[in-house]
C-alpha positions as CSV (number, residue, x, y, z in Angstrom):
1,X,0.0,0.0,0.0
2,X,1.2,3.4,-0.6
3,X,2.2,5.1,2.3
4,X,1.3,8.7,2.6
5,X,3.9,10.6,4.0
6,X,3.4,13.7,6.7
7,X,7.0,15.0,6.6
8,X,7.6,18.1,4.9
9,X,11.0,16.8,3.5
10,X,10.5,14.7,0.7
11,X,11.8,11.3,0.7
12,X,14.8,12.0,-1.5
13,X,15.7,14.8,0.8
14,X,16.6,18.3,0.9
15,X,16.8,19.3,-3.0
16,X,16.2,22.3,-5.1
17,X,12.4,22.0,-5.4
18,X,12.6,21.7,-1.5
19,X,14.0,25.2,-1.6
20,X,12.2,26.9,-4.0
21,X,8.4,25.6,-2.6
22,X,9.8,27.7,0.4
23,X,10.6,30.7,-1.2
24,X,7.3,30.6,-2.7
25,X,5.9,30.1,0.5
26,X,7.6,32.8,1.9
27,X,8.8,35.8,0.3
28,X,7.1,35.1,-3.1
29,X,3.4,34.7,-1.3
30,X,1.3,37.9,-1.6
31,X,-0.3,36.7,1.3
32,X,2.5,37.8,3.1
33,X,4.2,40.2,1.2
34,X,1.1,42.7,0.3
35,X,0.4,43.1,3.9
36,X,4.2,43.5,4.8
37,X,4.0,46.5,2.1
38,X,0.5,47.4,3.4
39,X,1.9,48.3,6.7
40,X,5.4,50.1,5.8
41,X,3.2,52.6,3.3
42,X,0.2,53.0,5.9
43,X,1.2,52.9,9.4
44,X,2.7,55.1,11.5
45,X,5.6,52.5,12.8
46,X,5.8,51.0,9.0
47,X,6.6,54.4,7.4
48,X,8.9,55.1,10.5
49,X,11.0,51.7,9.2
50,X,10.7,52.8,5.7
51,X,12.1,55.7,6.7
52,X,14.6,54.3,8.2
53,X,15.8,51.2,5.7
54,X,14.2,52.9,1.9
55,X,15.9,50.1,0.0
56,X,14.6,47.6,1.9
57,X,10.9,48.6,0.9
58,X,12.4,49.1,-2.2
59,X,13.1,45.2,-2.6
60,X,10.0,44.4,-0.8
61,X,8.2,46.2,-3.7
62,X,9.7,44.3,-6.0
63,X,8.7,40.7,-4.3
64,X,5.0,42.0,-3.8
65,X,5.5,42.4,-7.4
66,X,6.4,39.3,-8.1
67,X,4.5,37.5,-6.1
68,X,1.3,38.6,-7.6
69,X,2.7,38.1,-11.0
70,X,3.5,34.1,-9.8
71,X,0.1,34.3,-8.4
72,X,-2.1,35.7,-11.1
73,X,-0.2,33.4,-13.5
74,X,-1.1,30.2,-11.1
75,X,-4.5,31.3,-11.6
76,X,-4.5,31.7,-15.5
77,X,-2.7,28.1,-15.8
78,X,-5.3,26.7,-13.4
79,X,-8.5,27.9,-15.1
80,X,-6.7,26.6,-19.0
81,X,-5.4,23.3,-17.8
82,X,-9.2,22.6,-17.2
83,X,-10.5,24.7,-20.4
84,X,-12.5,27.2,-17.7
85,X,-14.4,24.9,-16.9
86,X,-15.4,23.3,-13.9
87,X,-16.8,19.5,-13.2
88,X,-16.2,16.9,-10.2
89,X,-16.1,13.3,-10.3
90,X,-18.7,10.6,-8.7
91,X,-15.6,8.4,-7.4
92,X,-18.3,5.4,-6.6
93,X,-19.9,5.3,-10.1
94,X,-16.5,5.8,-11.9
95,X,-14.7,3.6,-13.9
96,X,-10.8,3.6,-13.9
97,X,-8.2,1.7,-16.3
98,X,-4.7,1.7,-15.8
99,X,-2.4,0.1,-17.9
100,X,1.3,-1.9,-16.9
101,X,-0.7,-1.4,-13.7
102,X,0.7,-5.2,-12.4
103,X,4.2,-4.1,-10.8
104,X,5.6,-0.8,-10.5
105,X,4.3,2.8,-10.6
106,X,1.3,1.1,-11.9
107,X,0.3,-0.8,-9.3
108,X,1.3,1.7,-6.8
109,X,-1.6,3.6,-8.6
110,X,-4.1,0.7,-8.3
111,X,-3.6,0.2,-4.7
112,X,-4.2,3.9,-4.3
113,X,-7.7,3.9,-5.5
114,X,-8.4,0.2,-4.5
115,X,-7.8,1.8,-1.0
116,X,-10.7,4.2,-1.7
117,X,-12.9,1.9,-3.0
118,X,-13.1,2.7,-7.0
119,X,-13.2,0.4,-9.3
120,X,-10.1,-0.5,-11.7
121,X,-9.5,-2.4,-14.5
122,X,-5.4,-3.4,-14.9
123,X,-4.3,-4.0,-18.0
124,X,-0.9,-5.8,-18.5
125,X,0.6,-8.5,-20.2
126,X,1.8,-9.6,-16.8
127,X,-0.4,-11.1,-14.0
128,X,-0.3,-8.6,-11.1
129,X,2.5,-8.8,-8.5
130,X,1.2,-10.5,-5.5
131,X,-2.6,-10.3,-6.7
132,X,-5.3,-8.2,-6.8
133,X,-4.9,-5.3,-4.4
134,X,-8.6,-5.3,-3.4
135,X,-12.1,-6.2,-4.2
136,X,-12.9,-3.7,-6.5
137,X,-9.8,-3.8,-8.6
138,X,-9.8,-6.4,-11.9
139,X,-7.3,-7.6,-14.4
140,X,-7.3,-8.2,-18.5
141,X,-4.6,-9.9,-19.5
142,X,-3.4,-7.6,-22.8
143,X,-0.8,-7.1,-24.7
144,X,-0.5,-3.3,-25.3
145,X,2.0,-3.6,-29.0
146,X,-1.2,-5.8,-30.2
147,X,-4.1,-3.9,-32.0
148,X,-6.0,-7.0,-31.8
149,X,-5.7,-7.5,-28.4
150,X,-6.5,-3.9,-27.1
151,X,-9.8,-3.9,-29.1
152,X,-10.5,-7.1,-27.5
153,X,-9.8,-6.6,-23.8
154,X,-11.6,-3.1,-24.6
155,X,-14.7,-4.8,-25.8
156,X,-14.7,-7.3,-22.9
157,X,-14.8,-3.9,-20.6
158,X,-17.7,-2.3,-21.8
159,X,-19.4,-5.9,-22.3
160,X,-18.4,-6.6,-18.3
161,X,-18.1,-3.2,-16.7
162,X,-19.4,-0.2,-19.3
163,X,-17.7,2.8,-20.2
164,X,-14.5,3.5,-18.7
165,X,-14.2,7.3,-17.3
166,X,-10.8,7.7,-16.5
167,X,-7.6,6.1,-18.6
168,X,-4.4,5.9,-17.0
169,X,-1.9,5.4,-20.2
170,X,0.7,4.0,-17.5
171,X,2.6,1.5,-19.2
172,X,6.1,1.6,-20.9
173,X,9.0,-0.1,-21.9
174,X,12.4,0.9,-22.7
175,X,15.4,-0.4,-25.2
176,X,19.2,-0.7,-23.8
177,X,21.1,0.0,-27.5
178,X,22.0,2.5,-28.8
179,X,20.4,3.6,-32.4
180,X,22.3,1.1,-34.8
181,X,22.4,-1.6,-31.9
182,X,19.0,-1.9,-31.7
183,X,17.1,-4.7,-33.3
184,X,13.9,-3.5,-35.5
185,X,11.3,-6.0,-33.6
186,X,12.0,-4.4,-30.6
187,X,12.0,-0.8,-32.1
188,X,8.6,-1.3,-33.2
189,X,7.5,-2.8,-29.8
190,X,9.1,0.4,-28.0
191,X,6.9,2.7,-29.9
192,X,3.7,-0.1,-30.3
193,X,3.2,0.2,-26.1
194,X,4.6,3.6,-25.7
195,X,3.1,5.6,-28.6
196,X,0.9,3.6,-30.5
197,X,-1.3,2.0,-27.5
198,X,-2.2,5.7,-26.0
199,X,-4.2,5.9,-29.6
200,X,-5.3,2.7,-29.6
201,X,-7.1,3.4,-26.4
202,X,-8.4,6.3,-26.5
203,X,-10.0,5.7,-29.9
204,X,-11.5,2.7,-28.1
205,X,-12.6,5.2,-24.9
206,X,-12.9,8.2,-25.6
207,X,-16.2,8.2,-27.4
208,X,-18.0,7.5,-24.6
209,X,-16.4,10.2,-22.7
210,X,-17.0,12.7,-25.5
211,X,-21.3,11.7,-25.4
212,X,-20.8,12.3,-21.7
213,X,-18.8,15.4,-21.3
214,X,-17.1,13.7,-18.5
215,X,-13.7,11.8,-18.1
216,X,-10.2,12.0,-17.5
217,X,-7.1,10.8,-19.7
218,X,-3.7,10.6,-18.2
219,X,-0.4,9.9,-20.0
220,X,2.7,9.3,-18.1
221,X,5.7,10.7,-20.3
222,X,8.9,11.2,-18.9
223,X,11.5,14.2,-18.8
224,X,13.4,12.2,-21.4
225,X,11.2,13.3,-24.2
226,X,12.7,16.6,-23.3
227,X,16.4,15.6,-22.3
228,X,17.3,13.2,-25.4
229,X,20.7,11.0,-24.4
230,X,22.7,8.3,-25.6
231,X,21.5,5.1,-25.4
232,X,17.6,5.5,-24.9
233,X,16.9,7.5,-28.2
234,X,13.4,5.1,-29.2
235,X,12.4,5.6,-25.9
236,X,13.2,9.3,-25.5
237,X,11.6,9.9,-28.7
238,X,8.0,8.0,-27.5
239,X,8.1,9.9,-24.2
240,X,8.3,13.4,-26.6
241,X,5.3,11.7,-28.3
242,X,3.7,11.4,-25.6
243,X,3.7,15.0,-24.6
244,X,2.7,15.9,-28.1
245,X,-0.2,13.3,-27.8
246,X,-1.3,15.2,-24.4
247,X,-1.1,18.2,-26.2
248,X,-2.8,17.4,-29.3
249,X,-5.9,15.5,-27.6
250,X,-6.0,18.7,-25.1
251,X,-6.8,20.7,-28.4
252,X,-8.6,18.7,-30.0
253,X,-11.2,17.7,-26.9
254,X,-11.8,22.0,-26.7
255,X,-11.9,22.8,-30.9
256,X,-13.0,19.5,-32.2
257,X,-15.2,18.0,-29.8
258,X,-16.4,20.4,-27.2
259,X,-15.9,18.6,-24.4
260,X,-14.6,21.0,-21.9
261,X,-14.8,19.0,-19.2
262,X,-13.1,15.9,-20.1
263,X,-9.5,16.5,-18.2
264,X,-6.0,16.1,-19.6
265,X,-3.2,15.2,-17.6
266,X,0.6,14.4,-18.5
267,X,2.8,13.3,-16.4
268,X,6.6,13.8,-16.8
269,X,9.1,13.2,-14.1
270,X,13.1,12.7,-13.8
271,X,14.4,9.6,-13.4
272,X,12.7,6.8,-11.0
273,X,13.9,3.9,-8.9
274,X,12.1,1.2,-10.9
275,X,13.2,-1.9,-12.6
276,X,12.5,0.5,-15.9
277,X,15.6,2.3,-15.0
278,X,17.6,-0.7,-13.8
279,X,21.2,-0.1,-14.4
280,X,21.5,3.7,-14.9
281,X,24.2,5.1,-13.0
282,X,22.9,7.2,-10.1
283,X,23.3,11.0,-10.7
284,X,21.0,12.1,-8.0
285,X,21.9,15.3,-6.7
286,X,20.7,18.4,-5.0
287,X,20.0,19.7,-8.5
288,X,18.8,16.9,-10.0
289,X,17.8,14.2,-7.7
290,X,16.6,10.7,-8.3
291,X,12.8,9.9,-7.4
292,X,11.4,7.0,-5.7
293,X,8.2,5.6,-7.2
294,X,6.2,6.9,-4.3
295,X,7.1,10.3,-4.5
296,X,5.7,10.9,-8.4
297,X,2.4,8.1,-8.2
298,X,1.2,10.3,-4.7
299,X,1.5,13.3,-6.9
300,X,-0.2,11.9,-10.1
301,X,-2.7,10.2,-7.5
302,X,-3.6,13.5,-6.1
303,X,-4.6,15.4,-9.1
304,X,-6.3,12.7,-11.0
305,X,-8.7,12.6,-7.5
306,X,-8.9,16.2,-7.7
307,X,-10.2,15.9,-11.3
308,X,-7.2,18.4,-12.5
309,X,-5.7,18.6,-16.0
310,X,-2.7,20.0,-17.6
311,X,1.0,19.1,-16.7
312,X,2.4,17.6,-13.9
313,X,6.2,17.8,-13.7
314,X,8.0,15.8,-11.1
315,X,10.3,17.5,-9.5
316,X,9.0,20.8,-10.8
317,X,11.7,23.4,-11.1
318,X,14.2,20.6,-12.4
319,X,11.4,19.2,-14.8
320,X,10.6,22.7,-15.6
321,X,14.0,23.6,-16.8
322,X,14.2,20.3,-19.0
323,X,11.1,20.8,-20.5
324,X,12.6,24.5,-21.7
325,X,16.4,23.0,-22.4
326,X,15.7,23.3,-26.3
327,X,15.0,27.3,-25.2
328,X,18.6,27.1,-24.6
329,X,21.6,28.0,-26.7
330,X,22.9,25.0,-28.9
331,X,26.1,24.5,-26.9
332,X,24.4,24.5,-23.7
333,X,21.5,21.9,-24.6
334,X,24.1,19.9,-26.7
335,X,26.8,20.0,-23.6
336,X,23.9,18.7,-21.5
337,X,22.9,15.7,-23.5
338,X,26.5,14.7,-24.0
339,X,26.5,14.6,-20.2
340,X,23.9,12.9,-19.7
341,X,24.9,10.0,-22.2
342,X,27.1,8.5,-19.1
343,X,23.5,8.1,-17.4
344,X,22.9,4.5,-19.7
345,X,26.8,3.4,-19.5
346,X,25.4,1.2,-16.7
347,X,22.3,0.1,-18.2
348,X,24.5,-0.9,-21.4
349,X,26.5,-2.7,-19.2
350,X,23.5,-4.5,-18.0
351,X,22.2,-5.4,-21.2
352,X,25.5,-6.6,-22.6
353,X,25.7,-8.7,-19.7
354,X,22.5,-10.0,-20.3
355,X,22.7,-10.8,-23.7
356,X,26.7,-13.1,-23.4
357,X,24.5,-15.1,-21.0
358,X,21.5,-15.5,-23.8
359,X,24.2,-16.6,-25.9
360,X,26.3,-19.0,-23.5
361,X,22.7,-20.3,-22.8
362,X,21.8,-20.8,-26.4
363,X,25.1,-22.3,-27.1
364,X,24.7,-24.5,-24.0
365,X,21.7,-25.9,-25.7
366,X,22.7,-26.1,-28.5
367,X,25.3,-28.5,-27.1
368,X,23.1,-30.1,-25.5
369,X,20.9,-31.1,-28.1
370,X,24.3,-32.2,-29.8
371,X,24.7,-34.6,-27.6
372,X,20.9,-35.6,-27.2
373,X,20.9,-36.2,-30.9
374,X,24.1,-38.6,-30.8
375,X,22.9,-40.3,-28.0
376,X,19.6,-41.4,-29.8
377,X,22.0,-42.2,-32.9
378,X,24.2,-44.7,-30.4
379,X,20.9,-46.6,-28.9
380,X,19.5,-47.0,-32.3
381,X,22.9,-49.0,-32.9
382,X,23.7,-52.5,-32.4
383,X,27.2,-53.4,-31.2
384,X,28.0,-53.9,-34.5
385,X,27.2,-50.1,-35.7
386,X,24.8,-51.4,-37.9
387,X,20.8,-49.6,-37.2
388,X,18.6,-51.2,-35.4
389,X,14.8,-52.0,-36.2
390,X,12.6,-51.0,-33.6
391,X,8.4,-51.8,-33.7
């Protein structure tokens, strides 16, 4: 079960995000700097300390500014993630899908709304890890790079459930080559479950949705469609389609479809401690630190229950300053992705290591069979070497 945590230090510790909440907290929340300003301009002891310290309510001046600039803008962003509209959800009549919701981040997010009692549909190619998290919670096996099977396993919802309301677009996989390394099946199965599945889906969903006015779809991308490196270029390149998706169905939902209420969410954080990043070196940092699952399914969690679109960046100054990085003069951006092409030495590594023992085991068998074969060859045989007739 997710555990929800009460500490106001994250569990990957004091970082810059941790810093920068606080400033915005502090000195960058009109709550508190308006009235500061309030009383240095119209009170007797305020103008006596302006008096006193002038550049001081100078700089003051300039945070109330700024402040209310950061807190208009919050606003803005708030009322377009959602299209200006407003619309709640009826947790106990809806109906959520989540896909590679067996192990992982995906199951972390099952368990999450099993605990509260809404119903879920997993869908996975894998059976779930230790079982179904509660009553309410049901699995398809699917394979997601399958057209076939998606329109079967979504046909066998609405036959056995109805309409789903909210889709989770959870699941991913990742290469360990680099771009001439990596074999073409295993392209196309990169981009069949990362890309290719999210349209699958909704085609298959979203209709329903539309009719209603009412539904959420959430697609987890990743900062790497943003920060491209060595040695995870397919998968960087689905995560950037991803976000496009997002973007694209956001538009579409408003100018297309009117259905202002239907919420969009995309989900894009830094690196995770799952077994999809086994083998990349750890680079966390106070800059850049490395996230445990927990950290980004609580935060995905809570605005999916608050019914809230638009983007949710995990950390978000250092997933805000990826997602800009292209802003950034060539030499910088280009400096940063050569840096960051150490991060898959150690999943190459893995992967190399991985595939000598494929190929000690096929060799082993094929040995084996070797000697299988000639041992049949020997019993059929007599002592003279000549065949024998058997039957």
């Amino acid at each position: 079960m997710v555990s929800e945590r009460k500490s106001w230090l994250p569990r990957e510790g004091f970082h810059l995000s941790v810093l920068t909440t606080l400033l915005k907290q502090t000195i960058l929340n009109p709550t508190i700097t308006l009235p500061l300003y309030i009383l240095s301009q119209y009170t007797d002891y305020g103008r006596g300390i302006a008096l006193d310290r002038p550049l001081a309510v100078k700089r003051l001046k300039v945070l109330l500014y700024l402040s209310i600039a950061r807190y208009v803008n919050a606003l803005l962003n708030q009322g377009a993630q959602n299209q200006w509209t407003s619309d709640q959800p009826r947790w106990s009549r809806e109906l959520v899908v989540v896909t590679g919701g067996s192990d992982g981040m995906g199951r972390l997010l099952v368990e999450k709304f099993a605990h509260q009692g809404v119903k879920v549909i997993v869908l996975d190619i894998q059976e779930p890890v230790g079982g179904l998290p509660g009553s309410t919670t049901h699995y398809i096996k699917c394979d997601l790079s399958s057209l076939e099977e998606i329109h079967s396993a979504a046909a066998q919802i609405r036959e056995s459930h109805g309409d789903p309301t909210v889709l989770l677009l959870n699941a991913g996989i990742i290469n360990r080559h680099s771009i001439l390394n990596t074999p073409d099946h295993l392209l196309r199965r990169v981009f069949d479950v990362n890309t290719l599945s999210h349209y699958r889906l909704v085609k298959e969903f979203l209709p329903a949705m539309v009719k209603a006015n009412h539904g959420l779809v959430s697609t987890t991308a990743s900062l790497a469609g943003s920060v491209t490196c060595a040695g995870m270029v397919d998968y960087a390149a689905t995560k950037a389609a991803a976000v496009a998706f997002h973007e694209g169905l956001t538009t579409e939902l408003a100018t297309r479809y009117n259905a202002t209420k239907i919420r969009t969410l995309c989900v894009c954080p830094n690196f995770v401690h799952t077994k999809l990043a086994e083998g990349f070196l750890n680079q966390s940092s106070f800059v850049n630190p490395t996230l445990h699952p927990e950290t980004v399914v609580e935060a995905q969690f809570d605005r999916v229950w608050r019914w809230d679109g638009g983007m949710l960046t995990v950390p978000p100054v250092q997933s805000s300053i990826a997602q800009n990085i292209r802003a950034f003069p060539f030499w910088m951006s280009n400096g940063i992705r050569n840096r960051l092409g150490g991060v898959m030495s150690g999943v190459e590594a893995i992967e190399q290591e991985r595939v000598e023992r494929l190929r000690e085991m096929e060799e082993s068998d094929s040995v084996a069979q070797a000697s299988v074969s000639q041992s049949i060859v020997d019993v059929q045989k007599g002592e003279d070497g000549q065949p024998q007739m058997f039957g």
